[in-house]
ZANUVO-580160 format. One record per residue (C-alpha): residue number from 1; residue in three letters; x, y, z. Coordinates in steps of 0.25 Angstrom, whole numbers, padded with zeros to 4 digits, always signed. Each point is the difference from the previous one (the first is absolute). Layout:
<atoms>
ATOM  pos  code      X      Y      Z
ATOM  NUM   ala      X      Y      Z
...
</atoms>
This chain:
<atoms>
ATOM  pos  code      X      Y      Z
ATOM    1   unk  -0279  +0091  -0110
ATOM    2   unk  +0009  -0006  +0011
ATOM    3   unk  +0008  -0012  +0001
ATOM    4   unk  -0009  -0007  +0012
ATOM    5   unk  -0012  +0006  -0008
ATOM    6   unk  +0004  -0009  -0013
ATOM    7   unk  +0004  -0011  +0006
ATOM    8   unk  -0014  -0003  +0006
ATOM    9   unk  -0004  +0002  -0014
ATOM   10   unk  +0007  -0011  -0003
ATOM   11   unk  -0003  -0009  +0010
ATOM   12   unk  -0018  +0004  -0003
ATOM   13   unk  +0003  -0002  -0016
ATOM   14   unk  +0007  -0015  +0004
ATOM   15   unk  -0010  -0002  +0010
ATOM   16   unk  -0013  +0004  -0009
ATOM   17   unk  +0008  -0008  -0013
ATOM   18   unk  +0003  -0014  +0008
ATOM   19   unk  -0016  -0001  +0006
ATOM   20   unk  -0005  +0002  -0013
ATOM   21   unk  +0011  -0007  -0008
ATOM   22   unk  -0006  -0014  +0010
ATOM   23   unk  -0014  +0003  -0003
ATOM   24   unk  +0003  -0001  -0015
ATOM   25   unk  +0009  -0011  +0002
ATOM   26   unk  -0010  -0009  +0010
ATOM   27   unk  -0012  -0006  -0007
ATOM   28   unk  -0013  +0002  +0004
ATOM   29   unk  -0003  -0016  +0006
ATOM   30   unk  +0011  +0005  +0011
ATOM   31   unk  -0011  +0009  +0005
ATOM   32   unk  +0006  +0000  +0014
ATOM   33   unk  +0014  +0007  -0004
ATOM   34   unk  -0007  +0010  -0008
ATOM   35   unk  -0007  +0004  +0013
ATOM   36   unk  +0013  +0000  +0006
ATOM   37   unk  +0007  +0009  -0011
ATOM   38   unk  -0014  +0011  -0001
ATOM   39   unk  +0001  +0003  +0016
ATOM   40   unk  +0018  +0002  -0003
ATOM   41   unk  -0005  +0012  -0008
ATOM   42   unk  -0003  +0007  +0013
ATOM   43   unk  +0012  -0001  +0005
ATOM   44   unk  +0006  +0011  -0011
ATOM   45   unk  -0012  +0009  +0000
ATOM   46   unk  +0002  +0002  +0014
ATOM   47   unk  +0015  +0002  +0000
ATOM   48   unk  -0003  +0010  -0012
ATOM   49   unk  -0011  +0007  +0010
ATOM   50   unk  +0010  +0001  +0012
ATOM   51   unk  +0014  +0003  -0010
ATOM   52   unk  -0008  +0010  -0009
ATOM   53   unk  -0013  +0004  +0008
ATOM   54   unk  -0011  +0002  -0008
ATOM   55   unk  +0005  +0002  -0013
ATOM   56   unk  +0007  -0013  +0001
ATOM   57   unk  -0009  -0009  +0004
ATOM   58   unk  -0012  +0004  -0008
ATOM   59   unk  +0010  -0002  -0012
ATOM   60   unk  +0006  -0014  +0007
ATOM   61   unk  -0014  -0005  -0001
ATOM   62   unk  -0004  +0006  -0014
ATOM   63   unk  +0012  -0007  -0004
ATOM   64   unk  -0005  -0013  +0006
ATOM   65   unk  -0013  +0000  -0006
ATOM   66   unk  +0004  +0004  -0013
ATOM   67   unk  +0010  -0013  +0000
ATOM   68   unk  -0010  -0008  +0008
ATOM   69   unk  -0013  +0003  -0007
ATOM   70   unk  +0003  -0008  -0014
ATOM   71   unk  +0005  -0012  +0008
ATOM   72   unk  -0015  +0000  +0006
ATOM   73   unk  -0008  +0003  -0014
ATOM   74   unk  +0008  -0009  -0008
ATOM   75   unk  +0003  -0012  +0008
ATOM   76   unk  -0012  -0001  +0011
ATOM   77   unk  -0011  +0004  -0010
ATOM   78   unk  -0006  -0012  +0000
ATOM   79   unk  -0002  +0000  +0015
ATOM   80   unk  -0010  +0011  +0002
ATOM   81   unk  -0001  -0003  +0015
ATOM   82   unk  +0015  +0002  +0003
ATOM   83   unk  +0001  +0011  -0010
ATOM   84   unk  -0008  +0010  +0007
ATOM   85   unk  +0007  -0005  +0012
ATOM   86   unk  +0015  +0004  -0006
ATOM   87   unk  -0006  +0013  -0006
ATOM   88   unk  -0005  +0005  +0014
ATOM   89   unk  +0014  -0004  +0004
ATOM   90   unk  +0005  +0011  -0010
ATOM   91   unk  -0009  +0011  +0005
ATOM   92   unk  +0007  -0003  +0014
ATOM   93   unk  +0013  +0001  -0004
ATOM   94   unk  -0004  +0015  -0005
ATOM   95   unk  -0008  +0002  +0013
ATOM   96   unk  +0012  -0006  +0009
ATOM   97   unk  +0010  +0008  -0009
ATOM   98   unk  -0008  +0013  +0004
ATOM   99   unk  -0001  -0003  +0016
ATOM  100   unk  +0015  -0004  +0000
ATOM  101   unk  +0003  +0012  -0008
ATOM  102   unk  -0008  +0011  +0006
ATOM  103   unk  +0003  -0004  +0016
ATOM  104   unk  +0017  +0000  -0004
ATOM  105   unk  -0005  +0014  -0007
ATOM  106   unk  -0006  +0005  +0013
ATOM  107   unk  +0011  -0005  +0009
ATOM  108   unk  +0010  +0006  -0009
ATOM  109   unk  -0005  +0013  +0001
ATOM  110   unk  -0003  -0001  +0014
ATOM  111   unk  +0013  -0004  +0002
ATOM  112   unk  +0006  +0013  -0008
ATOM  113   unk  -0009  +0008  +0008
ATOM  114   unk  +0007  -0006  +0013
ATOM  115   unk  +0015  +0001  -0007
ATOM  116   unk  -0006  +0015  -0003
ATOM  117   unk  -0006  +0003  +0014
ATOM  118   unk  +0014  -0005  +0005
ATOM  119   unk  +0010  +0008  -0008
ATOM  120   unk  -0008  +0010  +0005
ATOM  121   unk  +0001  -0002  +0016
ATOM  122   unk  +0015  -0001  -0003
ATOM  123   unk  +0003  +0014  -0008
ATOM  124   unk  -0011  +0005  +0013
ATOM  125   unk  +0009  -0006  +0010
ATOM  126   unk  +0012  +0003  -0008
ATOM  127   unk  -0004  +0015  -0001
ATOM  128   unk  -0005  -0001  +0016
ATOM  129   unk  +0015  -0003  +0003
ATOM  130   unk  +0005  +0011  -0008
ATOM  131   unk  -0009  +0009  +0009
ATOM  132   unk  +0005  -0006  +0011
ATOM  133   unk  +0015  +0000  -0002
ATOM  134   unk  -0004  +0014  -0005
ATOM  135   unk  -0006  +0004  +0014
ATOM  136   unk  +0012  -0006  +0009
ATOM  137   unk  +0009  +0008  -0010
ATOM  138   unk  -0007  +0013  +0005
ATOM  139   unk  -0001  -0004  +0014
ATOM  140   unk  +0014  -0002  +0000
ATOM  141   unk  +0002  +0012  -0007
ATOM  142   unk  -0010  +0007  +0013
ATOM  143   unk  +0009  -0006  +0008
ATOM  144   unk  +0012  +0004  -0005
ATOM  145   unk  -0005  +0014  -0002
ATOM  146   unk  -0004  +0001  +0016
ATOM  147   unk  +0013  -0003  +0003
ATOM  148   unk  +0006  +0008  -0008
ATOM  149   unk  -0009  +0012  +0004
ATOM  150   unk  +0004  -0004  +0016
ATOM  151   unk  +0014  -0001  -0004
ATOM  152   unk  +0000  +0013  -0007
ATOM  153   unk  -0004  +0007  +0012
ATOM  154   unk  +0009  -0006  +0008
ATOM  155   unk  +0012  +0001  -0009
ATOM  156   unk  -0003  +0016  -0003
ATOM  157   unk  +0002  +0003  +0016
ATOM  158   unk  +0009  -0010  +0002
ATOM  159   unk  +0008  +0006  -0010
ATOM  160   unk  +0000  +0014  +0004
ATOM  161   unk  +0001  -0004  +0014
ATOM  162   unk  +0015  -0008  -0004
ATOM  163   unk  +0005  +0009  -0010
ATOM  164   unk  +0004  +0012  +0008
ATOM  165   unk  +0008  -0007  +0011
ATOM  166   unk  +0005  -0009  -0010
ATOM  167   unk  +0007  +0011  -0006
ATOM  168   unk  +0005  +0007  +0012
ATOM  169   unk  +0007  -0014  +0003
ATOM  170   unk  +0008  -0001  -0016
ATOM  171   unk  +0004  +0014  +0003
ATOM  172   unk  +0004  -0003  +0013
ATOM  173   unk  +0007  -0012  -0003
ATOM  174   unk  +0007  +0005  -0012
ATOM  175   unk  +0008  +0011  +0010
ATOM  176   unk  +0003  -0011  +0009
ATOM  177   unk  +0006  -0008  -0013
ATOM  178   unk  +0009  +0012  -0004
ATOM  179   unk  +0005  +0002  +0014
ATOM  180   unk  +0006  -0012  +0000
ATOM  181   unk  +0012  -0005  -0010
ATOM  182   unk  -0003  -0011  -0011
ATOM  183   unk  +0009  -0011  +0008
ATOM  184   unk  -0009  +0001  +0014
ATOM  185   unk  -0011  -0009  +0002
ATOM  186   unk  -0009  +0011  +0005
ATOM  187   unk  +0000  +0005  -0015
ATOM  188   unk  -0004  -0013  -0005
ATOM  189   unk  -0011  -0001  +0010
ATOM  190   unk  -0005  +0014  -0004
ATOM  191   unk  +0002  -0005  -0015
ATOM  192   unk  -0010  -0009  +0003
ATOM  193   unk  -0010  +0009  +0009
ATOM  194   unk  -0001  +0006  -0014
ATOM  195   unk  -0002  -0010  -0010
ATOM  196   unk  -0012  -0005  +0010
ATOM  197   unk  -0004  +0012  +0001
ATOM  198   unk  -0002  +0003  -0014
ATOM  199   unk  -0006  -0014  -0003
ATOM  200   unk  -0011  +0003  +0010
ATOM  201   unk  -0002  +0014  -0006
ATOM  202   unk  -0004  -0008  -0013
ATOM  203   unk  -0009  -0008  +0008
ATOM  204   unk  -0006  +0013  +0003
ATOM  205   unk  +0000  +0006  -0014
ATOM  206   unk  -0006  -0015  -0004
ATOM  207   unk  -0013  +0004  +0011
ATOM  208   unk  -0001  +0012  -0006
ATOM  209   unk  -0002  -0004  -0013
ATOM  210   unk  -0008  -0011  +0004
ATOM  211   unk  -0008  +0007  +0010
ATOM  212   unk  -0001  +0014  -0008
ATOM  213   unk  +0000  -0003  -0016
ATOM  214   unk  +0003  +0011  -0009
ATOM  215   unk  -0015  +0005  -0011
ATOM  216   unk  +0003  -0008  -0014
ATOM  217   unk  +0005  +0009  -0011
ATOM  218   unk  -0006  -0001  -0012
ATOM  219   unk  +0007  +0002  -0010
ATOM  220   unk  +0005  -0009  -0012
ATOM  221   unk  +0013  -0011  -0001
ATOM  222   unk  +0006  -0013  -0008
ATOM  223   unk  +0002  -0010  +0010
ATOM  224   unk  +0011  -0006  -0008
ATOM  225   unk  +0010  +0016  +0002
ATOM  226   unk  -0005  +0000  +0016
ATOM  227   unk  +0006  -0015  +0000
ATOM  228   unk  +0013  +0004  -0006
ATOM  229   unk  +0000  +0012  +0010
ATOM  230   unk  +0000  -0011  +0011
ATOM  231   unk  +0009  -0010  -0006
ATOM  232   unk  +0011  +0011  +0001
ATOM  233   unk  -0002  +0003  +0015
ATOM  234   unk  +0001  -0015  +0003
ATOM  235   unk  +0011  -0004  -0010
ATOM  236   unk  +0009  +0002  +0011
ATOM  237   unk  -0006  -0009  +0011
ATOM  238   unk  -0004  -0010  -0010
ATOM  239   unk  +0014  -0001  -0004
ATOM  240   unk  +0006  -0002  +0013
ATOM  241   unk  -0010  -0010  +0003
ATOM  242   unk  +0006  -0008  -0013
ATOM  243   unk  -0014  +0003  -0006
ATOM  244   unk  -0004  +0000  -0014
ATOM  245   unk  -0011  +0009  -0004
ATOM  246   unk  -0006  -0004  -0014
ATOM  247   unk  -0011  +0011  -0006
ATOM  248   unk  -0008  -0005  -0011
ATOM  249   unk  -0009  +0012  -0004
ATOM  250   unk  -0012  -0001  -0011
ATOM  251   unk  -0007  +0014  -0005
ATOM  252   unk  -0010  +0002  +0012
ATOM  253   unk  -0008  +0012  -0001
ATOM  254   unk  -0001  +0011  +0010
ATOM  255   unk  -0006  -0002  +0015
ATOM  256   unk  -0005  +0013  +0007
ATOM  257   unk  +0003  +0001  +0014
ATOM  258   unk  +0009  +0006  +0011
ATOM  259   unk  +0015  -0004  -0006
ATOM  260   unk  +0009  +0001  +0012
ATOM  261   unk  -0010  -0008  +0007
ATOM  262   unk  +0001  -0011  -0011
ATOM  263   unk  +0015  +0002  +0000
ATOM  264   unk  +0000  -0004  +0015
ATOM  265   unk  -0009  -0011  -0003
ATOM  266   unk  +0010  -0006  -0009
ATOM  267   unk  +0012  +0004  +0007
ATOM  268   unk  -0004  -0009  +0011
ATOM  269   unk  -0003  -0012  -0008
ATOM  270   unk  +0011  +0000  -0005
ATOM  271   unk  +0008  +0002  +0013
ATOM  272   unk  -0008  -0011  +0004
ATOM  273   unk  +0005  -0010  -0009
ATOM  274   unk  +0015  +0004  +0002
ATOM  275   unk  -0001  -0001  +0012
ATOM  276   unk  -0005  -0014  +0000
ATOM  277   unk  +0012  -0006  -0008
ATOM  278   unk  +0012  +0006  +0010
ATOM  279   unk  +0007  -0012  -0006
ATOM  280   unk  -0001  +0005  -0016
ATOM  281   unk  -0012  -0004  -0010
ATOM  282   unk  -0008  +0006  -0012
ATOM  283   unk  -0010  +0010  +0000
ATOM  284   unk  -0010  +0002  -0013
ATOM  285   unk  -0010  +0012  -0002
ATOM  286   unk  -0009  -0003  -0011
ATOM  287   unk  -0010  +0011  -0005
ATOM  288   unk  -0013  -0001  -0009
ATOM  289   unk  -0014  +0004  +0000
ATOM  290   unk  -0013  -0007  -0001
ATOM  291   unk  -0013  +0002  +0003
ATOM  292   unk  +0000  +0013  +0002
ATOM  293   unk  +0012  +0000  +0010
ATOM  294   unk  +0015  +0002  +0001
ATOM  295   unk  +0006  -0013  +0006
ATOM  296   unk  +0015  +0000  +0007
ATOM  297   unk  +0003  -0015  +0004
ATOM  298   unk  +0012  -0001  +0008
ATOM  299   unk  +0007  -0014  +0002
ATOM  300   unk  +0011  -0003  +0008
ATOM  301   unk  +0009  -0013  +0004
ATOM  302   unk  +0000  +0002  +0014
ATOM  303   unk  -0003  -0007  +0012
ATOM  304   unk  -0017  +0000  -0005
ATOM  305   unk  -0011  +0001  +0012
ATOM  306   unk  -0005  -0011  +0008
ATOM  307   unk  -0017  -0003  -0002
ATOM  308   unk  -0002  +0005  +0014
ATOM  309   unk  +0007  +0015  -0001
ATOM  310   unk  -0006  +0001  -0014
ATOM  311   unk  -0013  +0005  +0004
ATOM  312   unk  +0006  +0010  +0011
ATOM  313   unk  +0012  +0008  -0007
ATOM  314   unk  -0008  +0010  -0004
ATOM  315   unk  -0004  +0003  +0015
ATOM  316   unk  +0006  +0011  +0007
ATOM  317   unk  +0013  -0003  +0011
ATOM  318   unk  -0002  -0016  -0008
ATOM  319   unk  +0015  -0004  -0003
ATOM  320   unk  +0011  -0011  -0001
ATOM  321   unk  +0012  +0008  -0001
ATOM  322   unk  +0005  +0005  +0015
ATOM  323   unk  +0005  +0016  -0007
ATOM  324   unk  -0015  +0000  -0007
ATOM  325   unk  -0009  +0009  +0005
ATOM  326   unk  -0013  -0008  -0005
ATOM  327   unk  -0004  +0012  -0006
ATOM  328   unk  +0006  +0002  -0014
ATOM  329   unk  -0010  -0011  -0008
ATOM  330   unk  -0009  +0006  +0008
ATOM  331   unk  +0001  +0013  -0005
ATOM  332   unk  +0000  -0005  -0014
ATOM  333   unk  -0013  -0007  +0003
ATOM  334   unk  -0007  +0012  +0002
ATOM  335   unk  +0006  +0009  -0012
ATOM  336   unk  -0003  -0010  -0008
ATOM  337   unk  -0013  -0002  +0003
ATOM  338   unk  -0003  +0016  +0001
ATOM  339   unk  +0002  +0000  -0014
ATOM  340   unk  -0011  -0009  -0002
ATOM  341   unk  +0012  -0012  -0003
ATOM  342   unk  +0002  -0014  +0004
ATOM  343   unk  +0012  -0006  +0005
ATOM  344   unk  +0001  -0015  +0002
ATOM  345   unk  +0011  -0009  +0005
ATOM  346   unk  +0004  -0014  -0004
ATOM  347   unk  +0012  -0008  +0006
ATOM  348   unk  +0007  -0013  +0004
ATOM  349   unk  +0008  -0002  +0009
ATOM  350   unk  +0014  -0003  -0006
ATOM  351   unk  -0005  +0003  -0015
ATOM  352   unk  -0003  +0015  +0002
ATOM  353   unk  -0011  +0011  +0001
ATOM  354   unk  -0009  +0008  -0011
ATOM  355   unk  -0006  +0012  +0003
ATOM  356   unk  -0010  +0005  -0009
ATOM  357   unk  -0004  +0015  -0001
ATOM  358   unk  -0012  +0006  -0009
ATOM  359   unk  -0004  +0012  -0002
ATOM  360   unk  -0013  +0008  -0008
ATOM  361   unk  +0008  +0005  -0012
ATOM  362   unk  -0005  +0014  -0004
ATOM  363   unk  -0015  +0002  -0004
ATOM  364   unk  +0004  +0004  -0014
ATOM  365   unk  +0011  -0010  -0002
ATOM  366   unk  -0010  -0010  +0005
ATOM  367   unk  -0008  +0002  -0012
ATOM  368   unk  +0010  +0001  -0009
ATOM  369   unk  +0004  -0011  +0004
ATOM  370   unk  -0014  -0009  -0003
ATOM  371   unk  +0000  +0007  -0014
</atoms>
């Protein structure tokens, strides 16, 4: 029983034992007080009714009678007239204590029904917004695959249409470099025709991919030996950016999937991260599997992501660095998401950026996995 519960049980027993203890106390010449104390006893029956529905004030007013009933046998026997006056009193206090008891019976179960009806509407509503944060999800998903269906189109003719000349003008400019000695300035400017030259080439190699990617592969990898892989192409960039990479790998079954392509997916996250902390900071890769799926988180201590380019760093060309080519995170989207993955971003600026990459682990692991 609960405290609140216990204490009205209290205060109904006090009630019940003081109005009776006057009766017995009071003679019977100070008939007006006893009047006064027999209409007091309604005042627990119907608290019992309204505390303890029913059940509580049927037995508040069997209590009453029980202790009332001798008080009326014993001393007003000898007044038959107010006798039967008193005993139809008694058979009121039952017929009061049944009212009281069954109307608070009937609002408490009406009230349940409505607490009911309405814990109901709210796992409605709360599954209706579900749906609906679900449908602008897809929508944006649409959205984004239109674009990416224009683009692509664009990109592949774009591509072919600059990669030709583009490499008539590095040839060119690479017979004008060596015509000239190191000391003349026409030397430098052809060093530079070059290294321009080669970065908008990988701006082309970047539409390609993006417009053009390459059929999965199907075959079978650890995603913790294709990390290491990774980690030592970019050791040296990491390094020279004063960056520390940390992996912490747990025993995470095989994935199925095109490998390169997974490769590239995390070469770019984690070129991603050095680059956002040119000024030094921590990199940490953490491995595990749940739910069926191989998760790769990636933190950094860069510069983090502002609110407002959160939601749009995964859209082609989108970027805040004035070499990117808005393409890489991109790209990665797209990979990811191919392999029936998620990847997910959190970030603030000034504290850092999480990426969160998941992939379906291997039918078989899977249910090794559950076992």
């Amino acid at each position: 029983m609960k405290r609140s519960d216990l204490i009205r049980l209290a205060v109904l027993t006090v009630l019940i034992v003081a109005i009776t203890a006057l009766h017995y106390m009071t003679t019977t010449e100070k008939h007006q007080f006893h009047d006064i104390y027999r209409r007091l006893y309604y005042l627990p029956i119907i608290l019992g009714g309204f505390w303890f529905s029913l059940r509580g004030g049927i037995a508040a007013a069997i209590v009453v009678s029980i202790l009332y009933a001798p008080h009326v046998v014993f001393q007003w026997g000898h007044h038959p007239t107010t006798q039967t006056e008193q005993s139809l009193e008694i058979l009121l206090y039952n017929i009061i204590g049944f009212m009281t008891g069954f109307l608070s019976e009937r609002e408490r179960r009406q009230r349940n029904r409505y607490q009911a009806a309405a814990e109901r509407l709210e796992e409605s509503y709360d599954k209706l917004k579900k749906q609906a944060d679900m449908i602008l999800e897809i929508e944006e998903q649409l959205r984004r695959a239109d674009r990416l269906s224009a683009l692509g189109e664009l990109s592949a003719g774009m591509a072919h249409e600059i990669g030709n000349p583009l490499g008539s003008i590095k040839g060119t400019a690479e017979i004008l470099r060596d015509a000239f000695p190191a000391e003349d300035k026409r030397h430098e400017f052809s060093e530079i025709l070059i290294r321009e030259a080669d970065r908008l080439n990988k701006v082309v190699r970047d539409f390609l991919t993006f417009a053009r990617p390459s059929p999965l592969g199907a075959g079978r990898y650890e995603v913790n030996e294709v990390l290491r892989e990774v980690l030592l192409l970019t050791r040296q960039q990491a390094k020279k950016n004063g960056v520390e990479i940390i992996l912490n790998e747990d025993r995470t079954p095989a994935v199925v999937g095109d490998r390169e392509q997974i490769k590239q997916a995390f070469l770019n996250l984690i070129l991603n991260a050095v680059q956002a902390m040119p000024h030094g900071g921590r990199l940490t890769i953490s491995t595990a599997h749940r739910n069926g799926r191989a998760e790769v988180r990636f933190i950094d201590t860069g510069q983090g992501i502002s609110a407002e380019n959160l939601d749009r760093i995964f859209n082609p060309f989108f970027t805040t660095r004035h070499e990117g080519t808005g393409l890489g995170l991109a790209i990665t989207h797209r990979i990811v998401q191919s392999h029936g993955g998620a990847l997910e971003v959190n970030s603030r600026v000034g504290e850092g950026t999480e990426f969160i990459l998941s992939l379906p682990l291997a039918k078989e692991e899977f249910q090794g996995d559950e076992s």
